[in-house]
LUMTI-407688 format. One record per atom (N, C-alpha, C, O, CB): x, y, z. Coordinates in steps of 0.1 Angstrom, whole numbers, plus 5000, padded with zeros to 4 digits. Each point is the difference from the previous one (the first is absolute). Glycine has a CB too. Layout:
// residues N
XYZ;...
//
This chain:
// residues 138
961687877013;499150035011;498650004995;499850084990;502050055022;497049804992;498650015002;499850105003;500850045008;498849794996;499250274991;499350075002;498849945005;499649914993;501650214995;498149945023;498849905002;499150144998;500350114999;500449645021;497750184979;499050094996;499350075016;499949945010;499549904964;500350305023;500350055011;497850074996;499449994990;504650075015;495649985006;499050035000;499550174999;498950054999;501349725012;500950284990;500250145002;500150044982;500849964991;500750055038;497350064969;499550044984;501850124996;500750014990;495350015014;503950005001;501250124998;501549934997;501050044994;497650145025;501149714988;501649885001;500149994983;498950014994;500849785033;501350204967;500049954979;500349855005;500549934991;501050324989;498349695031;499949864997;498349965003;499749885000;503250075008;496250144993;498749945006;499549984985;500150044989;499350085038;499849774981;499249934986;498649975006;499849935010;502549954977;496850175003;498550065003;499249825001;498949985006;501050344975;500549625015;499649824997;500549975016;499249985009;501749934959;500350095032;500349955014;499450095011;499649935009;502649964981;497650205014;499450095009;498549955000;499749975012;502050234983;497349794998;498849944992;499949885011;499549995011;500850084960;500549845023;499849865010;500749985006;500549894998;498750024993;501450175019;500750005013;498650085006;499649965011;503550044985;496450075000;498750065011;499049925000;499349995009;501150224987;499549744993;499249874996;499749905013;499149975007;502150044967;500649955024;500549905012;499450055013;499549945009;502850024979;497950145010;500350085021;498450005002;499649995012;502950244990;496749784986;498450065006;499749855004;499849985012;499150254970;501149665007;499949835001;500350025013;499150025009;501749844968;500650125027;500549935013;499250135013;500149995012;503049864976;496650215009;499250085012;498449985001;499450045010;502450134987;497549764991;498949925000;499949915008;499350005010;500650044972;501149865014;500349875008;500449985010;500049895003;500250054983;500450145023;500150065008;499250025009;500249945011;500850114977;497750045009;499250075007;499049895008;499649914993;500650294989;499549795028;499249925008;498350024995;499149924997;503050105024;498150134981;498650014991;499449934990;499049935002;501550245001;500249814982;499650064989;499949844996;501149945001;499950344994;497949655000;500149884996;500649974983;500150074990;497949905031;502349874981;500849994984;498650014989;500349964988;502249865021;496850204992;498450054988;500350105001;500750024990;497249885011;502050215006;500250175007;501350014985;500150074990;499549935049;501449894967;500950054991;500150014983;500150094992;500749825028;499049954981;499549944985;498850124993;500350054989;499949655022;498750324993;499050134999;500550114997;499550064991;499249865025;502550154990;500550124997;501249964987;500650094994;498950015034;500549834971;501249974989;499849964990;500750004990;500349955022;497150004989;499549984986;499450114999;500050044988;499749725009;499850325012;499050164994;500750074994;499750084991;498949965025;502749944991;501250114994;500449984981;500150104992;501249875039;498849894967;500349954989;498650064993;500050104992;501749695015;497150154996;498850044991;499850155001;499350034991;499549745012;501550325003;500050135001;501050054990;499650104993;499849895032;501849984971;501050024996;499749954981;500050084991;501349895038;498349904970;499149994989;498750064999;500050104992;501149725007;498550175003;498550104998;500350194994;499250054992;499849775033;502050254981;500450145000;500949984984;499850084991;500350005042;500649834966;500549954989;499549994985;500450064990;500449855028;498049994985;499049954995;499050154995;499649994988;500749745029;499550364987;499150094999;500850124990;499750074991;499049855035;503250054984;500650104990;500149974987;500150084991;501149985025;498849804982;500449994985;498649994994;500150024988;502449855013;496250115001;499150014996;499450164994;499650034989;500449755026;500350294998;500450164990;500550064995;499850124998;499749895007;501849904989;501150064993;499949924987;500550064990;501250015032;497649794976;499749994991;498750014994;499849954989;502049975017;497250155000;498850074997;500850124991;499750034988;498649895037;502750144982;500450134992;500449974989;499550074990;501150055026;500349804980;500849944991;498749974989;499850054989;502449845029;497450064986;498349944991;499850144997;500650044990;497949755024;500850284993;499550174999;501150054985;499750014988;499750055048;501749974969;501250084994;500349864982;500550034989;501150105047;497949774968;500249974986;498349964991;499849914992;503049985017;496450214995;498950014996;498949895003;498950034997;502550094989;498849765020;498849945003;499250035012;500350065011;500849784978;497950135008;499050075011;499349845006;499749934990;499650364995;500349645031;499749915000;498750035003;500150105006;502049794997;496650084996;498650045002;499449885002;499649934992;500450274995;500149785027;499649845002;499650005009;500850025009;500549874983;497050095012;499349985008;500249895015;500749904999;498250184976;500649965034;500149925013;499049915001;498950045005;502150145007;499049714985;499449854998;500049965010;501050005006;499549944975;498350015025;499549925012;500349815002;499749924991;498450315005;502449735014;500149874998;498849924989;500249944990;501150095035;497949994981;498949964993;499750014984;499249934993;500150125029;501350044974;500150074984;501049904995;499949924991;499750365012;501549745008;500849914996;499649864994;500249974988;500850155026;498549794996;499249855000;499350004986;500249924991;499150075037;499750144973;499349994991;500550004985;499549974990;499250105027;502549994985;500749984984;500549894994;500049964989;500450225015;500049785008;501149874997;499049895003;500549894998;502150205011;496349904993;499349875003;498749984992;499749894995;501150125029;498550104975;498850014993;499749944987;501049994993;499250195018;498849784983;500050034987;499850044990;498949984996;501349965011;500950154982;499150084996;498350024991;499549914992;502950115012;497150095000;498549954995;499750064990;499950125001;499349845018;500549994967;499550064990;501949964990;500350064990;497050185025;503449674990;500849954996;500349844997;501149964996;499150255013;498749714992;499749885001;500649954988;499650054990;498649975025;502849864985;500449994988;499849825000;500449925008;501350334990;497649734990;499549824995;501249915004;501250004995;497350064981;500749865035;500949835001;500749994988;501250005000;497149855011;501050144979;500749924988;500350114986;499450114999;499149635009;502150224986;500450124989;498449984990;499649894996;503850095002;496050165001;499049984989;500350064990;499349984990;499150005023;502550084985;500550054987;500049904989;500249885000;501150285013;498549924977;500049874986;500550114991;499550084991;498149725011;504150195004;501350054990;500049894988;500149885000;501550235022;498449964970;500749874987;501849975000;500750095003;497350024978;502449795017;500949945004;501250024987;499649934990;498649915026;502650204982;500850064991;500449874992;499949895005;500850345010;499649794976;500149834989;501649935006;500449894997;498350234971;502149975041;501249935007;499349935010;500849915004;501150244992;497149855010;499949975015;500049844999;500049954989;498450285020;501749704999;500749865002;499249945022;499950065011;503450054964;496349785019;500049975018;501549965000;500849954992;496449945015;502650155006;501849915004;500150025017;499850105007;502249994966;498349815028;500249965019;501449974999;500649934992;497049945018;502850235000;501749964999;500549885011;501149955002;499450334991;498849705011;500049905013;499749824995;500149905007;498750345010;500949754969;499449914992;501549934997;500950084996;496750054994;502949735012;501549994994;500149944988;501049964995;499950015025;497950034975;499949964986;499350084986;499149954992;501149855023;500550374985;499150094998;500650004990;501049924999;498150185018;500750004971;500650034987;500950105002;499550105004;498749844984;503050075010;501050105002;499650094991;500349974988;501549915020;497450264995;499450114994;500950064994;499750074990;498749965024;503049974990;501150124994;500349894986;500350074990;501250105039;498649744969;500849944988;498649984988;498850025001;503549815017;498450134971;499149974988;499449844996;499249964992;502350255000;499549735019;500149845002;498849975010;499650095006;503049904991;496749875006;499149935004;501149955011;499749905006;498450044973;503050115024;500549935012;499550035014;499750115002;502149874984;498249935022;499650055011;501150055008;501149974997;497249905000;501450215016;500950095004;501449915009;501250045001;496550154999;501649685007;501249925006;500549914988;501149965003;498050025024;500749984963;500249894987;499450034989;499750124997;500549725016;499650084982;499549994986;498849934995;500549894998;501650144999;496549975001;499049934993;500449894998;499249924995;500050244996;
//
C-alpha cells in the first residue's frame, strides 16, 4: 500500500518539500486565476520575492562572515571609494611615476650573455657545445 503525502504537519507522512510547492501551486493557480492581477503583477511578485529572499541571505552571510573575520583576528579597514576614485585609479596616469620609452640603463652584460632570437630557424643551438644548428647541422 502507498502512502501519499498529506499536508497536515502532525500526519508522520507530511513532508515540508511537498507542502512548500503544493502552496506554491495553489497561490500560482490563484494568480492566474484572478481577473485582476496581470501576468507582470505576477512575474513582479515572484521576482521581488526571489530578490528579497537573496538579498536577507546575502546580508546574513555577510555578517556572519564579518564575524568569522573578527573571531579569527582580521580586521578589514577599507575606505568607501567613490566611482570616480575608482576611474581615477584604474585609468589615470601615475604622476611622478613616468617610466622611459626605451631602456636607458647601461647594465653591463654578464660574459654569458649571448643575442639569440628564438624565432630565427637558423640559430645556434645555445644548449650544445656543437655549431649545429637547432633543425640540422652547419
Amino acid at each position: 500500500m502507498i502512502q501519499s503525502m498529506t499536508s497536515d504537519p502532525t500526519d508522520s507522512n507530511f513532508s515540508y518539500k511537498h507542502y512548500c510547492l503544493e502552496q506554491l501551486d495553489n497561490w500560482v493557480n490563484s494568480a492566474l486565476d484572478c481577473s485582476d492581477i496581470t501576468a507582470q503583477e505576477i512575474y513582479d511578485t515572484i521576482t521581488n520575492c526571489s530578490h528579497e529572499n537573496a538579498t536577507y541571505h546575502k546580508y546574513n552571510f555577510d555578517k556572519n562572515a564579518e564575524v568569522l573575520s573578527l573571531l579569527k583576528g582580521y580586521k578589514e579597514n577599507l575606505s568607501e571609494a567613490t566611482e570616480e576614485d575608482w576611474n581615477d585609479f584604474w585609468n589615470s596616469e601615475s604622476k611622478g611615476r613616468e617610466y622611459p620609452k626605451e631602456n636607458t640603463h647601461n647594465f653591463k652584460k654578464s660574459k654569458y650573455y649571448y643575442e639569440y632570437d628564438r624565432n630565427d630557424p637558423h640559430r645556434i643551438d645555445p644548449f650544445t657545445n656543437s655549431n649545429s644548428i637547432i633543425n640540422g647541422t652547419i
